[in-house]
N, C-alpha and C positions, 0 to 999 in steps of 0.2 A: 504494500500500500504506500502510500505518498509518490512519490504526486511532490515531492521537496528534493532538495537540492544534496542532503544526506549521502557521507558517503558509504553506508553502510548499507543505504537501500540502492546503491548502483552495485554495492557488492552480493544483494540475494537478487537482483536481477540480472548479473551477471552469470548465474548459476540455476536462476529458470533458461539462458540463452542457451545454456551451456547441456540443461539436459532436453530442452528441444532438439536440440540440433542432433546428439546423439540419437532421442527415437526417432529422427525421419532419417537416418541414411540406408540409400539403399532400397526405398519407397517408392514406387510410382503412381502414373495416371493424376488422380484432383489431389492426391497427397503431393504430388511435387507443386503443384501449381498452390495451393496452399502456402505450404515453406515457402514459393518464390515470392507471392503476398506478401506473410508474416516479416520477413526478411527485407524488401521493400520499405515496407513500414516502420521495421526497428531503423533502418536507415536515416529515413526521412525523421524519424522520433530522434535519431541521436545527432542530427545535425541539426536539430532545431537545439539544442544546447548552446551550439556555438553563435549560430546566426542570431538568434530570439524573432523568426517569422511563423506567426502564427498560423498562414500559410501552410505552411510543411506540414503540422501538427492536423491541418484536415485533411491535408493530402494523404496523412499515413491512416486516419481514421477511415478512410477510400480503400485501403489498400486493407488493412486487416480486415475490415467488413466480410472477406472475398477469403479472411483465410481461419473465420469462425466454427466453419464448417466443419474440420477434421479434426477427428480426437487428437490429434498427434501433434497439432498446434492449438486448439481451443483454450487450453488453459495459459499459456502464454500473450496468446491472442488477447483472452479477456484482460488480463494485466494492461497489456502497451493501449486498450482502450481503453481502459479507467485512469490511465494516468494522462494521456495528451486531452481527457477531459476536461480532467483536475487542471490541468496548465494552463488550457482556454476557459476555464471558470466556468466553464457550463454544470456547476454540482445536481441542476436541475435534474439531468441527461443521463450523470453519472447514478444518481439513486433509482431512477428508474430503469436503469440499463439493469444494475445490481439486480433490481428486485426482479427482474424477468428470466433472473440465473437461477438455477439449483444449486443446493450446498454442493453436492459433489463437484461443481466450477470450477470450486476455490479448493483450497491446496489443503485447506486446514477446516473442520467444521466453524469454527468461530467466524471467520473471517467475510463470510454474504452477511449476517446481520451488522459484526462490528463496521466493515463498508460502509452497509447501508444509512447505519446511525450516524455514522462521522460526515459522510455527503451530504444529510440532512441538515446536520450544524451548520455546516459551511453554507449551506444555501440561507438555513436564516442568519447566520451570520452576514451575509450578503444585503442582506433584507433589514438588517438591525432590530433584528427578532431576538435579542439579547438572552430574553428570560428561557425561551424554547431552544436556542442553541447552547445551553447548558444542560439543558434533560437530555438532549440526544447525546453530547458528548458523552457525558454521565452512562447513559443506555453502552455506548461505544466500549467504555472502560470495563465498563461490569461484564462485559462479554470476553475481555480479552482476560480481565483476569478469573473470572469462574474457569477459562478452559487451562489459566497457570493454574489455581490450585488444585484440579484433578488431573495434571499431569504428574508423572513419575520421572522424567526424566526431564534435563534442563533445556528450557526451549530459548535461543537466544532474538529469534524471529519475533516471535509473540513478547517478548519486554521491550523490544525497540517498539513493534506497536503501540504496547501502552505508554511508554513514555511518550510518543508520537502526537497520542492522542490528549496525553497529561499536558503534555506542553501548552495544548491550547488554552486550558483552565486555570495553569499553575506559573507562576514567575519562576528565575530560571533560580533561586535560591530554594525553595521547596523542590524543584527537581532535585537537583544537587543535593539536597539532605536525603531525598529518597532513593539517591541512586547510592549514597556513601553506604547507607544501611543494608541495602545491599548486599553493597561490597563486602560488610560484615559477617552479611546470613550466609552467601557462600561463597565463598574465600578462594573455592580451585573457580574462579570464574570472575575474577577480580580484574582482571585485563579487558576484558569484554566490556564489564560495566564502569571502566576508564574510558576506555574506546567511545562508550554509547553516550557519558560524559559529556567528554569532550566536542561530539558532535555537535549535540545541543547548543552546549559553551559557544560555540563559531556559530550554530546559527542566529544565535541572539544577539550578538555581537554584529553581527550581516546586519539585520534587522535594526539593531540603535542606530549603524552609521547609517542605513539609507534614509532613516528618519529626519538626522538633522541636516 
């Protein structure tokens, strides 16, 4: 999810690229034609980093439309559309694209509702719906974390999320105590939540100086 400039989340979408690419090789017929979409798209998606033409960003929403179709990109697909959404601010787009998914979409059970609750913010966010862009983020968090504390093993995906979505609620001193605590609760994973840290830290930092 995000949809933000994070380098953590160009690092688990570097590894949704990375296991697309491994299940199509070797594919043929709409399976290739698919991949060659998908692959178009992530293109056009990763040159709009550098350019900033929002342009690019429907051009690629063009281009995976065409590559929805195939199991074998579908779920990578739905990603690079929910993010060049996010970028064009269309959250209207993005929550009802979400809601027209099945869980199985998404990579993790939690992640169609937390989606859906988070794009909902951001749209009244948008709208200066203050009071209801707190209940959905709220709804967002409690998703991501009911699915941490019925896990058994340590998910580093799903805490970037909820800090993701904490961010939007919480100033960057409450992050920071919460991530320190953390770092406390478990110690072999302490690099991780420096790492997720520090993100934050620079995005905030991004944020004041574009302010003044």
């Amino acid at each position: 999810m995000n949809y933000s400039n994070f380098s953590l989340r160009i690092f688990f979408n570097c590894i949704v690229m990375i296991t697309f690419l491994c299940s199509c090789n070797g594919q043929t017929g709409n399976k290739d034609v698919c991949k060659t979409n998908y692959i178009s798209a992530k293109n056009k998606f990763n040159k709009f980093y550098t350019e900033k033409n929002p342009a690019l960003l429907s051009d690629a929403l063009k281009d995976v439309k065409k590559s929805l179709d195939c199991p074998e990109t579908r779920m990578a697909s739905i990603e690079l559309k929910i993010s060049a959404l996010s970028f064009l601010k269309e959250y209207n787009k993005a929550y009802e694209f979400i809601d027209s998914l099945a869980e199985k979409d998404f990579s993790k059970p939690y992640e169609k509702r937390m989606q859906y609750n988070y794009f909902k913010a951001l749209d009244c966010e948008s709208k200066l719906q203050n009071e209801d862009k707190k209940i959905y983020f709220d709804k967002a968090i409690a998703e991501i974390q009911n699915f941490i504390d019925n896990q058994k093993s340590f998910d580093q995906e799903a805490y970037y999320n909820l800090f993701l979505v904490k961010s939007k609620i919480l100033g960057p001193e409450q992050i920071n105590k919460e991530i320190d605590n953390l770092k406390i609760k478990y110690p072999n994973d302490k690099d991780f939540f420096e790492a997720l840290k520090e993100s934050f830290n620079e995005e905030a930092k991004q944020i004041n100086a574009s302010v003044k």
